[in-house]
PDB file of the backbone (N, CA, C, O) and the ligand in Angstrom, with CONECT records:
HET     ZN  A 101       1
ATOM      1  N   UNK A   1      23.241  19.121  -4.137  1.00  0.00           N
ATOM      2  CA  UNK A   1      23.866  18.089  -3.303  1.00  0.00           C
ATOM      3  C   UNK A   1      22.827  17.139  -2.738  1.00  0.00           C
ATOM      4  O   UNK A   1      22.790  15.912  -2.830  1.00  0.00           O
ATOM      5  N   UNK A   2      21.997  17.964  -2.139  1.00  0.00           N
ATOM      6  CA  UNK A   2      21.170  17.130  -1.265  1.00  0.00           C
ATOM      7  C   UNK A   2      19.779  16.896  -1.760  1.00  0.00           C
ATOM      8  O   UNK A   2      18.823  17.158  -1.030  1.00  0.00           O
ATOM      9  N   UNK A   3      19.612  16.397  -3.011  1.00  0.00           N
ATOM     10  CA  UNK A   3      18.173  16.024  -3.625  1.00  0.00           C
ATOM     11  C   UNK A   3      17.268  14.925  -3.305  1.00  0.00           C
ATOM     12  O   UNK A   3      17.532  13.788  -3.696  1.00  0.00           O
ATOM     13  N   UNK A   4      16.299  15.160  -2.673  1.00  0.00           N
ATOM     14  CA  UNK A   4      15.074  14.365  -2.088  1.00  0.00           C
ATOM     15  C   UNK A   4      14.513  13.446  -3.652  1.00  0.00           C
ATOM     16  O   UNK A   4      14.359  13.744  -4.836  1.00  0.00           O
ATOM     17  N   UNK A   5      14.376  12.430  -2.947  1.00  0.00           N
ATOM     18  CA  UNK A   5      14.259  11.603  -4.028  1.00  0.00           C
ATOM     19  C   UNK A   5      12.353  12.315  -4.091  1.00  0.00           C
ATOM     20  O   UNK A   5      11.565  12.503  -3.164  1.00  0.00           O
ATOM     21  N   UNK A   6      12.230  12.492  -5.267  1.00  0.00           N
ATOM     22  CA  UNK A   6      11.231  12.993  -6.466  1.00  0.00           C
ATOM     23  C   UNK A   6      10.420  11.699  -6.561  1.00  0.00           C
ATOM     24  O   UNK A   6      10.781  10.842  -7.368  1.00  0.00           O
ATOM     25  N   UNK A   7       9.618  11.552  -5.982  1.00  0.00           N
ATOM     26  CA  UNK A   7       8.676  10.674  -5.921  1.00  0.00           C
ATOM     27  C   UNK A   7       7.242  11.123  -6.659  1.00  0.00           C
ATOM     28  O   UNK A   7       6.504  10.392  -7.320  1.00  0.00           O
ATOM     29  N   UNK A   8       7.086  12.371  -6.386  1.00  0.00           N
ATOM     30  CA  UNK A   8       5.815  13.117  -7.417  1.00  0.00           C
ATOM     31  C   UNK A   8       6.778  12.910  -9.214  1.00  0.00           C
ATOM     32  O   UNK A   8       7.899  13.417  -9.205  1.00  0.00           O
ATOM     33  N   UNK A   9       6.393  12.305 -10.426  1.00  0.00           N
ATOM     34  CA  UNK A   9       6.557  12.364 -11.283  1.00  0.00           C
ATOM     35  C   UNK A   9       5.073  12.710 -12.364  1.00  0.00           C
ATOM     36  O   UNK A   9       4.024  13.238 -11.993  1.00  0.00           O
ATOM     37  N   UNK A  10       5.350  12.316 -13.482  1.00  0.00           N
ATOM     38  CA  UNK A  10       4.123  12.776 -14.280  1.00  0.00           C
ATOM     39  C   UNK A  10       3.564  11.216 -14.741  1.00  0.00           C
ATOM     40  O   UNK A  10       3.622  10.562 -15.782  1.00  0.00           O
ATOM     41  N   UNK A  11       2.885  10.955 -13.114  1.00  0.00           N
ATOM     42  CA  UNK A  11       1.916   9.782 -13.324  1.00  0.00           C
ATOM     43  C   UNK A  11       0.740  10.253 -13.602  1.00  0.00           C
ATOM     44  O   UNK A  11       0.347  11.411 -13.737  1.00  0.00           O
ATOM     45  N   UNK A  12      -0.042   8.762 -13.711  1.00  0.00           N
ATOM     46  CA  UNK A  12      -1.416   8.757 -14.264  1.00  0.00           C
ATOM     47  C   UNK A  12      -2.234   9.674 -12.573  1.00  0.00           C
ATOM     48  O   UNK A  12      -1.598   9.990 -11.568  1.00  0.00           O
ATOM     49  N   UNK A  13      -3.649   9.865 -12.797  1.00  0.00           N
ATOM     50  CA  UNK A  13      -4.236  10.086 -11.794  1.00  0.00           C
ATOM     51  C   UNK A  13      -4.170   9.414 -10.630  1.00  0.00           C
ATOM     52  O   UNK A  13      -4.066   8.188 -10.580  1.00  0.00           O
ATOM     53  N   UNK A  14      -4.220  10.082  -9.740  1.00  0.00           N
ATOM     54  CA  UNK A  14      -4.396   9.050  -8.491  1.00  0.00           C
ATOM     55  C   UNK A  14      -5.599   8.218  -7.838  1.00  0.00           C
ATOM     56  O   UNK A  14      -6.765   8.572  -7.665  1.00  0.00           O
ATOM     57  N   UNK A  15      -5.002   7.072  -7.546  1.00  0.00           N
ATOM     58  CA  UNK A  15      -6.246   6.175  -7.617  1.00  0.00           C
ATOM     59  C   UNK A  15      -6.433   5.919  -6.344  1.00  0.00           C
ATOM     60  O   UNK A  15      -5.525   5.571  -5.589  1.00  0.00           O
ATOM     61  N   UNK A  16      -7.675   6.078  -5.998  1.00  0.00           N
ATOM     62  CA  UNK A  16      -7.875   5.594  -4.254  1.00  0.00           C
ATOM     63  C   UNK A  16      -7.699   4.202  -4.182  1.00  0.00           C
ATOM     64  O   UNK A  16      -8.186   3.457  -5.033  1.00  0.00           O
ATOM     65  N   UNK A  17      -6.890   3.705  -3.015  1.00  0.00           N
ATOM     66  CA  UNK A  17      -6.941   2.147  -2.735  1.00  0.00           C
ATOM     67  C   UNK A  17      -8.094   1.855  -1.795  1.00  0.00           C
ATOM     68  O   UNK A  17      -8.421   2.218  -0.665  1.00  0.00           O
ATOM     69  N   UNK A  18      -8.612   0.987  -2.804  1.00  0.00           N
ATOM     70  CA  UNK A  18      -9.464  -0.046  -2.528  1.00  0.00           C
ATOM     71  C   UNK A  18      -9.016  -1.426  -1.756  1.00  0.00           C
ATOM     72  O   UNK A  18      -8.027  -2.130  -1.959  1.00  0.00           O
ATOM     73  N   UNK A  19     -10.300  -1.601  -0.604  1.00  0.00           N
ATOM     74  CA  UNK A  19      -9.792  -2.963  -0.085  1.00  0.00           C
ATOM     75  C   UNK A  19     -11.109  -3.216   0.287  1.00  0.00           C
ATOM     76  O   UNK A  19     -12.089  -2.524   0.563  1.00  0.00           O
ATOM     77  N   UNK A  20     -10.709  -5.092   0.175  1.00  0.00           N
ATOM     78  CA  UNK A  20     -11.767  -5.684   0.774  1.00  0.00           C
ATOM     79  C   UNK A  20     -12.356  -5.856   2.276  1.00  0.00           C
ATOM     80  O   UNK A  20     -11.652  -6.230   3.215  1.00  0.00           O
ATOM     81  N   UNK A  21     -13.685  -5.549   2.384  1.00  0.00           N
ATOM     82  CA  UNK A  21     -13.745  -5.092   4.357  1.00  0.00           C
ATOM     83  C   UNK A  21     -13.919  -7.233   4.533  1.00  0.00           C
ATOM     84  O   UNK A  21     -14.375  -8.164   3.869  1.00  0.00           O
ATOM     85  N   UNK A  22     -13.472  -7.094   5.368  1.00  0.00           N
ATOM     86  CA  UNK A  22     -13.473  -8.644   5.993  1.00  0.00           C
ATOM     87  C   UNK A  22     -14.479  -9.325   6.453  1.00  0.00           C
ATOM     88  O   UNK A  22     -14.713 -10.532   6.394  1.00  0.00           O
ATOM     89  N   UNK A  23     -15.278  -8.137   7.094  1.00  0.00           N
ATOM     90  CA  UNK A  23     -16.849  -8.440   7.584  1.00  0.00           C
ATOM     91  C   UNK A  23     -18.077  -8.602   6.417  1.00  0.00           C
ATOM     92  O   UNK A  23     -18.996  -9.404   6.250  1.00  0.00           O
ATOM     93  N   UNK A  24     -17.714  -7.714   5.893  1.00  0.00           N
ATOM     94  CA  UNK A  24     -19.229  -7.661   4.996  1.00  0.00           C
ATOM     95  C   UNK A  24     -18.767  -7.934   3.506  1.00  0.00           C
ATOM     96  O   UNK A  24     -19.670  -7.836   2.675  1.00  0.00           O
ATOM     97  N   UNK A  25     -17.628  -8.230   3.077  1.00  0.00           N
ATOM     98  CA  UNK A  25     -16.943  -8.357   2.226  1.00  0.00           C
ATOM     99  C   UNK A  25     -17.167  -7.840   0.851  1.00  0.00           C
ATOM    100  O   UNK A  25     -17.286  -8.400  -0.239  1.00  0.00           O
ATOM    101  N   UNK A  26     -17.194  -6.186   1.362  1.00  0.00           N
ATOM    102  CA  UNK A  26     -17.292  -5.837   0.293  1.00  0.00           C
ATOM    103  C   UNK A  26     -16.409  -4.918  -0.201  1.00  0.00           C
ATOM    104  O   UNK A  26     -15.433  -4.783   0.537  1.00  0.00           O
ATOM    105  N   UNK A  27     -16.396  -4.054  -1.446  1.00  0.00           N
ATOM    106  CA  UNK A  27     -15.143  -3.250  -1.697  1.00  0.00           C
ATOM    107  C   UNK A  27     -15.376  -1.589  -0.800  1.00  0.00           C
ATOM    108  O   UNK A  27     -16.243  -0.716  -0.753  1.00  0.00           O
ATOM    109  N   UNK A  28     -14.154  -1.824  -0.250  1.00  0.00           N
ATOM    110  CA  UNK A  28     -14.364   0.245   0.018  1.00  0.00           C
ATOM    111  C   UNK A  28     -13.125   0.702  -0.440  1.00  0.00           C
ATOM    112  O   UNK A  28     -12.105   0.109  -0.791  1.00  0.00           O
ATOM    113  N   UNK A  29     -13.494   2.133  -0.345  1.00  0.00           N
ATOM    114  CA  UNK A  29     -12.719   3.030  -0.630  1.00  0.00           C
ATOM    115  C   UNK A  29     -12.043   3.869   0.083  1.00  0.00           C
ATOM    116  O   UNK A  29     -11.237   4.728  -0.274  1.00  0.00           O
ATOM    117  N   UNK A  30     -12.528   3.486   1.433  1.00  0.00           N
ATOM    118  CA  UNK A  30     -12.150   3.886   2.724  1.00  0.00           C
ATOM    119  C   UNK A  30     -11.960   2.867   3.083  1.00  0.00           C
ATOM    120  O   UNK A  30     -12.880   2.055   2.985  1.00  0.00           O
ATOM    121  N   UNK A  31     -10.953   2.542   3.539  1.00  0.00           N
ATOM    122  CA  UNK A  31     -10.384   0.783   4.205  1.00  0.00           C
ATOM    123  C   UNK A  31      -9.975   1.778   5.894  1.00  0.00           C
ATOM    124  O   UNK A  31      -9.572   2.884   6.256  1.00  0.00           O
ATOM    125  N   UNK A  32     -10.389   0.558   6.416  1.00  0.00           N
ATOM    126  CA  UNK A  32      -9.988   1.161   7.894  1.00  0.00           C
ATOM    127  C   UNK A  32      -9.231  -0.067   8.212  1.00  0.00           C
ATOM    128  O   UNK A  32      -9.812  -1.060   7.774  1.00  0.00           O
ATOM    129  N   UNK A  33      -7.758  -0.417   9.034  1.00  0.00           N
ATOM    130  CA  UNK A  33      -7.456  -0.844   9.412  1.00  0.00           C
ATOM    131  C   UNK A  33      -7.383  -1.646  10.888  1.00  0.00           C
ATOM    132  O   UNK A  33      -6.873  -1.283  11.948  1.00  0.00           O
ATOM    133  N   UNK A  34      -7.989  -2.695  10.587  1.00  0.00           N
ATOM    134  CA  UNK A  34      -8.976  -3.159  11.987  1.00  0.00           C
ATOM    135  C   UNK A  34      -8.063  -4.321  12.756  1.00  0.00           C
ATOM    136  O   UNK A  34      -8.368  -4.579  13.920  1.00  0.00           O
ATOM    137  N   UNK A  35      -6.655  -5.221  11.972  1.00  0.00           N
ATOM    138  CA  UNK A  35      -6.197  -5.846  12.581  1.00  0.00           C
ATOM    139  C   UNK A  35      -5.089  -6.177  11.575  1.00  0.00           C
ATOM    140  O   UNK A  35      -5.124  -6.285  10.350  1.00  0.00           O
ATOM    141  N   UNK A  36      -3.675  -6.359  12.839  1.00  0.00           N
ATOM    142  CA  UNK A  36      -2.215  -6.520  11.568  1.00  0.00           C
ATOM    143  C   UNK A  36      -1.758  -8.026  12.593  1.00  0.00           C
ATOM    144  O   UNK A  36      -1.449  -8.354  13.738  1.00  0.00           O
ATOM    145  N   UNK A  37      -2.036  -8.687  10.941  1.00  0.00           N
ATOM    146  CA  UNK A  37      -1.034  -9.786  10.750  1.00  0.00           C
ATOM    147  C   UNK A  37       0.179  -9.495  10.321  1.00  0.00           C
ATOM    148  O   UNK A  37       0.591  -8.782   9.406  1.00  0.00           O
ATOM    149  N   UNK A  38       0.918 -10.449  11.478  1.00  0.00           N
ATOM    150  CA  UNK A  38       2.365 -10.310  11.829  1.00  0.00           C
ATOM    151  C   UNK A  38       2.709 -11.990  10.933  1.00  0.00           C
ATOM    152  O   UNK A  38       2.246 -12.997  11.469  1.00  0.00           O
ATOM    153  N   UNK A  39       3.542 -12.148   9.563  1.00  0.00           N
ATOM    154  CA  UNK A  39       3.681 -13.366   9.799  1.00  0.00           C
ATOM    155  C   UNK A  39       4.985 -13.689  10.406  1.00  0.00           C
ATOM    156  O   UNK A  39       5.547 -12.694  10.865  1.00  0.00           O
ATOM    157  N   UNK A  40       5.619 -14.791  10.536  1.00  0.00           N
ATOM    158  CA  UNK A  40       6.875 -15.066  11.082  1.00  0.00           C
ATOM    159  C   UNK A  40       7.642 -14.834   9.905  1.00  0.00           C
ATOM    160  O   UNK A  40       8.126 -13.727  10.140  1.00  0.00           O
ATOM    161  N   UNK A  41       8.094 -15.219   8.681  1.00  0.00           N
ATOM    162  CA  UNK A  41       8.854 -15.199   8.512  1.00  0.00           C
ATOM    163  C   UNK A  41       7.959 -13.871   6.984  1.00  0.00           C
ATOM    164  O   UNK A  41       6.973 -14.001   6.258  1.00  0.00           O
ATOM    165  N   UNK A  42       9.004 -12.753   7.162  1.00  0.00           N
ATOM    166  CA  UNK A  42       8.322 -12.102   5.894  1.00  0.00           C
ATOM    167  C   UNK A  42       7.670 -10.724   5.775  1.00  0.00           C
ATOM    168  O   UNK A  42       8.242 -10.119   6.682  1.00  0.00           O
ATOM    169  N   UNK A  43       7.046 -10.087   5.360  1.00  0.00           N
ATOM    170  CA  UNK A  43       6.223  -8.738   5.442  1.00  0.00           C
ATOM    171  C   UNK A  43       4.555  -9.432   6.161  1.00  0.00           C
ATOM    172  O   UNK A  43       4.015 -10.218   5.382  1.00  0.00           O
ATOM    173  N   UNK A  44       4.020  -9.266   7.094  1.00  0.00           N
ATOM    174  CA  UNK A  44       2.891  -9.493   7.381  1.00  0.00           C
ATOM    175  C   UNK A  44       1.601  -8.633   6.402  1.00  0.00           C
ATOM    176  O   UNK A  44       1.944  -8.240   5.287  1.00  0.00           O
ATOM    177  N   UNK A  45       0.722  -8.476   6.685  1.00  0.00           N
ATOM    178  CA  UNK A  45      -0.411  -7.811   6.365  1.00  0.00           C
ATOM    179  C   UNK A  45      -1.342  -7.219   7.031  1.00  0.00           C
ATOM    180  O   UNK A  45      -1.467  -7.689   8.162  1.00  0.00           O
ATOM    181  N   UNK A  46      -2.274  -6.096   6.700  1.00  0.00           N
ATOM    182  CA  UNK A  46      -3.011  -5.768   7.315  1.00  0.00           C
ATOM    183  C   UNK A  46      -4.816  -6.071   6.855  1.00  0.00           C
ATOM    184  O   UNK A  46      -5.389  -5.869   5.785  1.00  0.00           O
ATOM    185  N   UNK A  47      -5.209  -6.492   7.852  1.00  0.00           N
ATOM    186  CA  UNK A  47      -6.664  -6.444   7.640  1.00  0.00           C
ATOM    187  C   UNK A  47      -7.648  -5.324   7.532  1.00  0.00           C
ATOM    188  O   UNK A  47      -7.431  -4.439   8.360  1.00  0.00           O
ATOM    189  N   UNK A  48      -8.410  -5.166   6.944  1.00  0.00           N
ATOM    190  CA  UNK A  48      -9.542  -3.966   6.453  1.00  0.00           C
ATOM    191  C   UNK A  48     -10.983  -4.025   6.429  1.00  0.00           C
ATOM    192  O   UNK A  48     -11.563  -4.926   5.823  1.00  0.00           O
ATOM    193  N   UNK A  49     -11.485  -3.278   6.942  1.00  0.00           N
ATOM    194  CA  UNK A  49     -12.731  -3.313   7.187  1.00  0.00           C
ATOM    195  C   UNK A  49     -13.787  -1.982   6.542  1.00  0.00           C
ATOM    196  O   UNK A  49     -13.142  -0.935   6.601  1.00  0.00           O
ATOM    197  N   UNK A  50     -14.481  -1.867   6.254  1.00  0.00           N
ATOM    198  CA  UNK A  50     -15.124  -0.959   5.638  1.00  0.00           C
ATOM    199  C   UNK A  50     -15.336  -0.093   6.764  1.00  0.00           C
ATOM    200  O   UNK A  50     -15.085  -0.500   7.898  1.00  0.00           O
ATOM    201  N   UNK A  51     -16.028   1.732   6.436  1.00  0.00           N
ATOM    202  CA  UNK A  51     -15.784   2.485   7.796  1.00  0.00           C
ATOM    203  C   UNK A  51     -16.893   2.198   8.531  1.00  0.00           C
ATOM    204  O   UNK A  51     -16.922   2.784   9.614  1.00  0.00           O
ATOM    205  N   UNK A  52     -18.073   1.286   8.224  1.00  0.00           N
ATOM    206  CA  UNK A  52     -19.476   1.025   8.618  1.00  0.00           C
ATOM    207  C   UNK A  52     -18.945  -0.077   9.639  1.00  0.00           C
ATOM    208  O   UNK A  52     -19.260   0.012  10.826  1.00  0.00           O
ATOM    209  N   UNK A  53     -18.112  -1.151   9.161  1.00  0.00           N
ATOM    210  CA  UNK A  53     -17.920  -2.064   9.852  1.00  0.00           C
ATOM    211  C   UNK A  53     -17.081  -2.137  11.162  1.00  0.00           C
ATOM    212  O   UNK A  53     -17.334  -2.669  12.243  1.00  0.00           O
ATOM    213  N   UNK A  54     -15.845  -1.333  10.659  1.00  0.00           N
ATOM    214  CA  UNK A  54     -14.884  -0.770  11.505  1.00  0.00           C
ATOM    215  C   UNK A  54     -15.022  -0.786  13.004  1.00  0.00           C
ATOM    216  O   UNK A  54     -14.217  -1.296  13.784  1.00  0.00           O
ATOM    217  N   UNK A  55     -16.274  -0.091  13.349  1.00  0.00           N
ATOM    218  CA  UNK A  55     -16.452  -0.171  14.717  1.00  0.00           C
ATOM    219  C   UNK A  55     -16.322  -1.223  15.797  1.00  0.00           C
ATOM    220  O   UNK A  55     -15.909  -1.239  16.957  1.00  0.00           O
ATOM    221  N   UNK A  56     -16.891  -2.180  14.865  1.00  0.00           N
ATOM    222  CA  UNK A  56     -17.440  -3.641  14.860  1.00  0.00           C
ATOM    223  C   UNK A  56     -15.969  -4.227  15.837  1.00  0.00           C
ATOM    224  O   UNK A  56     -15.977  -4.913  16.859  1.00  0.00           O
ATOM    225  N   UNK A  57     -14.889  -3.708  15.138  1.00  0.00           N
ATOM    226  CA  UNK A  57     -13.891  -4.319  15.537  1.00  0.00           C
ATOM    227  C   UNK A  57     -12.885  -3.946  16.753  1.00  0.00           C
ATOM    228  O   UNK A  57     -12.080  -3.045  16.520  1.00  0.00           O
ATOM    229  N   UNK A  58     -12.863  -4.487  17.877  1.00  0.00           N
ATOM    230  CA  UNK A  58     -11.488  -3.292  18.543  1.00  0.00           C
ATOM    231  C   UNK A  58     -10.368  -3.096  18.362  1.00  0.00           C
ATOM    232  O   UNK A  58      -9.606  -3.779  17.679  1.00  0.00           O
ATOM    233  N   UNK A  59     -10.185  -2.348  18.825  1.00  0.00           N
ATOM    234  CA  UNK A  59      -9.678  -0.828  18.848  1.00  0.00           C
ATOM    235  C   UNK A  59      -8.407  -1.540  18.600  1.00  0.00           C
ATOM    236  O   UNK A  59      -8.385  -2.713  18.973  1.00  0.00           O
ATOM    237  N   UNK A  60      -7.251  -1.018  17.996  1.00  0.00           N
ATOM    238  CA  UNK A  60      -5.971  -2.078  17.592  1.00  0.00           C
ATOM    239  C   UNK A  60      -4.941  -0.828  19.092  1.00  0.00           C
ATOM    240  O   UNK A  60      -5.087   0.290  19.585  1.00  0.00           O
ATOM    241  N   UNK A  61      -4.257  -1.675  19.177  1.00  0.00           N
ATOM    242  CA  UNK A  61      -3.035  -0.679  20.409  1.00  0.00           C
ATOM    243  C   UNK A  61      -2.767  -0.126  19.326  1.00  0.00           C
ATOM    244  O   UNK A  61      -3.107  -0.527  18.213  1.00  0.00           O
ATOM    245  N   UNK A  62      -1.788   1.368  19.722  1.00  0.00           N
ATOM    246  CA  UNK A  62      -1.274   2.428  18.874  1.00  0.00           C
ATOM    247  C   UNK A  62      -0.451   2.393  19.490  1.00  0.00           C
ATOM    248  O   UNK A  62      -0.488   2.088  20.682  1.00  0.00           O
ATOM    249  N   UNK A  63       0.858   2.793  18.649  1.00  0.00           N
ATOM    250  CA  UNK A  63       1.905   3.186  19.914  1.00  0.00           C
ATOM    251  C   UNK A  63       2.008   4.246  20.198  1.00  0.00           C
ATOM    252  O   UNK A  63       2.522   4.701  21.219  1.00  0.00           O
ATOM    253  N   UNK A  64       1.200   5.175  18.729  1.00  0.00           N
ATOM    254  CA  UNK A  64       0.967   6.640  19.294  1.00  0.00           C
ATOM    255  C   UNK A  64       0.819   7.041  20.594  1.00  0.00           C
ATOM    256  O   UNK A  64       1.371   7.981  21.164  1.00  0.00           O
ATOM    257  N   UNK A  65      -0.176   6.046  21.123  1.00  0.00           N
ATOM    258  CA  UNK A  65      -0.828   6.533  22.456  1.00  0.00           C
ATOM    259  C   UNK A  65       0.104   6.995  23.914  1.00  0.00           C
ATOM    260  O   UNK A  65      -0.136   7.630  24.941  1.00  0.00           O
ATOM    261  N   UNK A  66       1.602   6.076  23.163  1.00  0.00           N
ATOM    262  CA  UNK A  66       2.607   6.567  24.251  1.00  0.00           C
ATOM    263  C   UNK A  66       3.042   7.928  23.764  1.00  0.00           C
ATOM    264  O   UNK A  66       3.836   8.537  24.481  1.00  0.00           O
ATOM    265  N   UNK A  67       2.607   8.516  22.584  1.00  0.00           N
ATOM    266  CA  UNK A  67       3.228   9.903  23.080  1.00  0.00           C
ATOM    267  C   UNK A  67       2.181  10.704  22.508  1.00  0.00           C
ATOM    268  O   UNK A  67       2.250  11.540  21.607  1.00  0.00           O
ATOM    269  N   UNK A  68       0.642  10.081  23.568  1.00  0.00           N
ATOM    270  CA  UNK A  68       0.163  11.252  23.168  1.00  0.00           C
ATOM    271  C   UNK A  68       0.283  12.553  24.071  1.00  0.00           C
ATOM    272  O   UNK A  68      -0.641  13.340  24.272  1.00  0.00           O
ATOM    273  N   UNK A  69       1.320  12.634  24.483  1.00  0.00           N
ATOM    274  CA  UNK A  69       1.750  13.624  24.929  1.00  0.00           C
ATOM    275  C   UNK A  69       1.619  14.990  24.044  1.00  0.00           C
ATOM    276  O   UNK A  69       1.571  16.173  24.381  1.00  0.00           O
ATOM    277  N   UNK A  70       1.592  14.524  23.131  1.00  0.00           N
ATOM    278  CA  UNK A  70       1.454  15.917  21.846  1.00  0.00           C
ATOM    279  C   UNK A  70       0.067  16.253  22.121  1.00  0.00           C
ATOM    280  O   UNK A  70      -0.059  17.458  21.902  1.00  0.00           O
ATOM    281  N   UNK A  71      -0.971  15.767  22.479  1.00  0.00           N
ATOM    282  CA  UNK A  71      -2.303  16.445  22.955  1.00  0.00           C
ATOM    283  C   UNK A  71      -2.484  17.215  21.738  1.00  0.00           C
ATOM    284  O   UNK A  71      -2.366  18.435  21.855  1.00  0.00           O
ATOM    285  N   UNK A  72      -2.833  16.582  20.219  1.00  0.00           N
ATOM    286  CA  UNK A  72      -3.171  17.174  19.318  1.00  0.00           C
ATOM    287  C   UNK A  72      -4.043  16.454  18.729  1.00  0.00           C
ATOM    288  O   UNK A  72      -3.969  15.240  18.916  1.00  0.00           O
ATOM    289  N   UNK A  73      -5.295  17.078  17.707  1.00  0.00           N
ATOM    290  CA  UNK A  73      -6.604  16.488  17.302  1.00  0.00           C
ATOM    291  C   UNK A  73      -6.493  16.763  15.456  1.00  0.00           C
ATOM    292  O   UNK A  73      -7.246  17.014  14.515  1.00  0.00           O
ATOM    293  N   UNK A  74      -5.226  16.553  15.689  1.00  0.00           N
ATOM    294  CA  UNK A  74      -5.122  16.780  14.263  1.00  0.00           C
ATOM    295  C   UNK A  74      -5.931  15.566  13.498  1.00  0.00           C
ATOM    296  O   UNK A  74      -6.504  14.656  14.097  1.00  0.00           O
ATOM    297  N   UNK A  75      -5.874  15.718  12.043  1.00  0.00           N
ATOM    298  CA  UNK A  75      -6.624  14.812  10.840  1.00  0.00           C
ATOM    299  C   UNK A  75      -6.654  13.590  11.402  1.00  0.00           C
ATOM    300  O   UNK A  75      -6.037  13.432  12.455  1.00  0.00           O
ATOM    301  N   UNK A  76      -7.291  12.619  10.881  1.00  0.00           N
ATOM    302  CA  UNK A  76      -7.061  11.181  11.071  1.00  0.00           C
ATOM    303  C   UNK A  76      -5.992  10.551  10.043  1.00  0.00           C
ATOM    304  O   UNK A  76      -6.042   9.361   9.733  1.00  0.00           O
ATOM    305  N   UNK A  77      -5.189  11.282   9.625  1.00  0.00           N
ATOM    306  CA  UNK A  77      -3.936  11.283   8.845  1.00  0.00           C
ATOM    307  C   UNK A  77      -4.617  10.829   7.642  1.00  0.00           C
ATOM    308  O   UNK A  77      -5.822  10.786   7.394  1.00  0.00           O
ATOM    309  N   UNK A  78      -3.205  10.370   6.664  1.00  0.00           N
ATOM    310  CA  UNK A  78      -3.529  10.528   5.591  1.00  0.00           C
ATOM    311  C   UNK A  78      -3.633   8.960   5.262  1.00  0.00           C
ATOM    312  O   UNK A  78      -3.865   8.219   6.217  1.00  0.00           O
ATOM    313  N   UNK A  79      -3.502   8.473   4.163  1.00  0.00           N
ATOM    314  CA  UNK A  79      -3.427   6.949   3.232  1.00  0.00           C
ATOM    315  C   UNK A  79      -2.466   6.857   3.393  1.00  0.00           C
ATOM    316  O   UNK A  79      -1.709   7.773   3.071  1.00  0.00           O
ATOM    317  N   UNK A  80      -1.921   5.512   4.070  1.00  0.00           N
ATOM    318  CA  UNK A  80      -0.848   5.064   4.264  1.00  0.00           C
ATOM    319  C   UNK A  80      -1.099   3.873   3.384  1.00  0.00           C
ATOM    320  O   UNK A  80      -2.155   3.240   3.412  1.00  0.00           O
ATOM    321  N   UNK A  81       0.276   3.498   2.326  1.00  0.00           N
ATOM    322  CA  UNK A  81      -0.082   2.743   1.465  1.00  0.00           C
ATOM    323  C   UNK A  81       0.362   1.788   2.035  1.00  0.00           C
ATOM    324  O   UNK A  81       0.254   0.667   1.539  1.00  0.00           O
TER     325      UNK A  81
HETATM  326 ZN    ZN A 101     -17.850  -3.819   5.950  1.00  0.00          ZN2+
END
């Protein structure tokens, strides 16, 4: 009845996403997300920064932070595509 859509199929390998860091403009493989463009009309985007550069940039609001009530130190999560 109740089948979860099957998103694991028999793809190719998985490929790390790559992005360009904004600062030093170069490719990583670790993209850190350093600032989100909102456009008006449409899907906005996010900006990326390499993890060297990252720092460089502040800190974006989370909305996590309103519930960090969970007081947990879990992973720095996963790849959000
Ligand atoms: Zn960089």
């Amino acid at each position: 009845m109740s089948t979860p859509p099957s998103a694991l199929g028999a793809q190719g390998p998985a490929r790390k996403p790559v992005r360009l860091c904004v600062r030093c403009d170069r490719i990583t493989d670790e993209p850190v997300v350093v600032s989100e463009v909102h456009s008006g009309s449409g899907p906005g985007f996010n900006v990326y920064a390499c993890p060297a550069c990252a720092p460089c940039f502040p800190p974006l609001p989370d909305v996590l932070e309103l519930f960090e009530d969970r007081g947990g130190s879990a992973g720095a999560g996963k790849g959000a595509g």
